[in-house]
N, C-alpha and C positions, 0 to 999 in steps of 0.2 A: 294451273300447273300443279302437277302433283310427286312429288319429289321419295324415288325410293330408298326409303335409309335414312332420310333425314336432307334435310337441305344446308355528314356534315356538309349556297351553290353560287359559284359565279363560275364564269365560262374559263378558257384556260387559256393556253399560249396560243400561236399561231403551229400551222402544220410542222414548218421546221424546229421550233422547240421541241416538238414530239419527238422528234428523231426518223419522222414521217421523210420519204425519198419522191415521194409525189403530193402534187395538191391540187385533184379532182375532184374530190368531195365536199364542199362548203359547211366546216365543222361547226362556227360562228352560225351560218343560215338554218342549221338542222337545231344549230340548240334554242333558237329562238321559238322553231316551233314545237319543241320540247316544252318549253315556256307556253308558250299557246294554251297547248294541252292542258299544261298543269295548272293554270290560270284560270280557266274553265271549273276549278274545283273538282268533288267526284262526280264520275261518269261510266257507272254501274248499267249495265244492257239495260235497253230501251227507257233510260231517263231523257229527260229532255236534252238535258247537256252531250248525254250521248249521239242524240240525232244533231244536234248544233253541228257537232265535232266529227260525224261521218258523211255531214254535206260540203265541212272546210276541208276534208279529206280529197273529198271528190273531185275539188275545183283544182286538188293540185297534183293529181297523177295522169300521167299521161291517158288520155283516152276515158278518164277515170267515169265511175257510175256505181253506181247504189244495185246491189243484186239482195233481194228479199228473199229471206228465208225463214221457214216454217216456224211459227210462234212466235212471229213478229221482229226477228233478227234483222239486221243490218248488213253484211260485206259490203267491203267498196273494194273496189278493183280496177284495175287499170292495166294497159298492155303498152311494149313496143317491140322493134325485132320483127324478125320474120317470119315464115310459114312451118309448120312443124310442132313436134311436141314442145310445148313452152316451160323453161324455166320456172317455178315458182317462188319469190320472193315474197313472206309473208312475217305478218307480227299480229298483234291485237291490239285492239284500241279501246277496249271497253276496260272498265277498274274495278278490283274489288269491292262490294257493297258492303264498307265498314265509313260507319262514321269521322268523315276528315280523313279519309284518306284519296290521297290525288296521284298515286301513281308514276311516278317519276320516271323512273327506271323498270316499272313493273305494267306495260303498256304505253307512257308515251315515248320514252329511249328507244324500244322497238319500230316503233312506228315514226319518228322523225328519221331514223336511219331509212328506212324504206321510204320515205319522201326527197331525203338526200341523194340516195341511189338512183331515184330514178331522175334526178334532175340531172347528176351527174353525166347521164347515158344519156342524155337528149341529145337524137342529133348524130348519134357515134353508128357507123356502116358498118355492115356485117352482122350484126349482133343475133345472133340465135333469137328465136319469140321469147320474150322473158314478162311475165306476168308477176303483176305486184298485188298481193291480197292484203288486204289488213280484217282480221277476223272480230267476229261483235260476239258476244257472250263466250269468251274463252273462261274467266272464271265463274266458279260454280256459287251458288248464293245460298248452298245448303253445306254445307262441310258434314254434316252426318250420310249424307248419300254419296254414291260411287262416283267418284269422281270423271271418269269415263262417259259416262252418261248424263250425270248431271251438268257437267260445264262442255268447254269444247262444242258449243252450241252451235258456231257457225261452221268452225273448220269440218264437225263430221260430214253431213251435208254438204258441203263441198268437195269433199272430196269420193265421196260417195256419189258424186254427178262428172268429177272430170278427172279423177287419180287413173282410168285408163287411156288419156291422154296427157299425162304429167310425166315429165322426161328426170324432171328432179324437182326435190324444195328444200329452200334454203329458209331457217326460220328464228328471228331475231327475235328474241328476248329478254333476257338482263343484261343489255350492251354499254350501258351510259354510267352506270359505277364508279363515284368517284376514288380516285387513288389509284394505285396499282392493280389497274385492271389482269385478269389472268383467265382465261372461261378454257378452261379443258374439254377434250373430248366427252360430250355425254352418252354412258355407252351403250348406250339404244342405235347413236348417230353411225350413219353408213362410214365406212372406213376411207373409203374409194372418195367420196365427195367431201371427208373432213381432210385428207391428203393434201388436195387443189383448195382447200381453205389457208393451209399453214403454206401451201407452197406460196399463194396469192401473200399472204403475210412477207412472209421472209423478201418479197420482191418490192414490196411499199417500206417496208423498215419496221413492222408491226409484229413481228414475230416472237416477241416478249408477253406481246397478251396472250396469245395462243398455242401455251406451251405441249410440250410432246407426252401429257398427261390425261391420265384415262380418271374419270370421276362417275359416280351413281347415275342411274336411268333415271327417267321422267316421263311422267305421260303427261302432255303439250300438244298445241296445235301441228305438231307432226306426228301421232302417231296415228288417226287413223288415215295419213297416207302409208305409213310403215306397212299395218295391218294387212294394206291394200297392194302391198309388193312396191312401193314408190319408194326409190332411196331417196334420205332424209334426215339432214341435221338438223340441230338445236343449238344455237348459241347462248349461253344459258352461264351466268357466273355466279356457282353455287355459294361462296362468300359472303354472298350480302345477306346482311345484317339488319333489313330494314323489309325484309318480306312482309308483306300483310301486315305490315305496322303504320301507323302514320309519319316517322320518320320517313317516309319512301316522297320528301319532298325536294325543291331545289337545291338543299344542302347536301342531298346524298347524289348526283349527279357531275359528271362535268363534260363541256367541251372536248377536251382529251381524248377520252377515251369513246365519245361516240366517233370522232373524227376516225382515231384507230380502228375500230369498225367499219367504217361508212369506205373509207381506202382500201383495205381488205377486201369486202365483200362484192365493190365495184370493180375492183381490178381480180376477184374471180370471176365474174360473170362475163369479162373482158375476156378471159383467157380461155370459154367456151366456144371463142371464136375457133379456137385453134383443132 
């Protein structure tokens, strides 16, 4: 992720501490495999630990499966929902290749969120096709070259094969941040689909993280669907303090605030019913 302008862990209360009005989303079960991940140590594209942790991926998304891409990449993916242009709910599961660092909230917060999401929807009728990607070489391992091309390994490729069949994407990123969480509109993100984000908010009681604030652009695993005419957020909480640092461990995460996500984001894909 590459940010224009510039860009301490135990689990937390139950839903109702949160201030949370629903509890679909299994905050306790998401942060564990937050832990999982981070557990794992680093998991920099096509390390071993990487391929560990994109077959443990595999086994727990719906329909889930290993799609290879060019230079030895990884996506796992998974589907449920019906016929039609699919939803895309995506994150990265791969970490920066910097010594000791494990990602916390920079790859596995994104991606335990979209494992929670989708357990959450197992099972629920009606639901539009909503498709869950989690991307492999999102970060770049060269920082002197363009970040566009050098990282974003999986998502361009992918979307370069199905962005004219992608109806939206929804793309989680720095979601797990402990404390007062807050992720503003990033403003690349489509306006229309960050709207039915905050509105999704304000109806779970979440509406505090997702205030009516506009912050700097990012190039992420959503813009070459941008590029591609796909509307496309970023949940992205420019705040933290622990980017690319090895701080980005269990102490910089919590329960809370994925939970606050994970309610959101499932009670917008909920409301695509409509």
């Amino acid at each position: 992720m590459l940010v224009a302008g510039g860009c301490g862990g135990s689990s937390s209360p139950p839903a109702q501490a949160a201030g949370l009005h629903v509890d679909r989303f299994d905050g306790d079960r998401a942060f564990a495999d937050l832990r999982h991940q981070v557990e794992l140590g680093p998991r920099p594209a096509k390390s071993a630990e990487a391929r560990e942790l994109a077959r443990w991926l595999r086994d727990r998304l719906p329909r889930g499966r290993i799609e290879k891409v060019r230079g030895g990449y990884e996506n796992v993916v998974g589907r449920i929902g019906g016929r039609g242009k699919p939803i895309v709910l995506a994150a990265h599961y791969d970490t920066k290749d910097i010594p000791g660092f494990v990602g916390a909230n920079d790859g596995a917060g994104g991606t335990a969120a979209v494992l929670g999401i989708a357990r959450a929807l197992r099972g629920v009728k009606g639901l539009p096709p909503i498709r869950f990607v989690l991307f492999d070489g999102e970060e770049s391992p060269d920082d002197t070259k363009d970040f566009y091309t050098s990282g974003l390994r999986g998502s361009r490729p992918y979307a370069r094969i199905h962005a004219d069949e992608t109806r939206a994407l929804i793309l989680l990123d720095f979601v797990a941040e402990k404390g007062k969480m807050r992720i503003p509109r990033e403003s690349s993100s489509n306006i229309a689909l960050w709207s039915k984000l905050r509105a999704a908010a304000r109806k779970v009681g979440a509406q505090a993280a997702f205030p009516d604030v506009v912050s700097g652009a990012v190039t992420d695993d959503h813009t070459p669907f941008q590029r591609r005419g796909v509307p496309a957020i970023d949940l992205i909480d420019f705040t933290f303090k622990c980017w690319h640092k090895t701080c980005d461990d269990m102490s910089a995460v919590s329960a809370r605030s994925l939970d606050l996500t994970g309610e959101t984001v499932t009670q917008m894909l909920l409301d695509f019913r409509a």
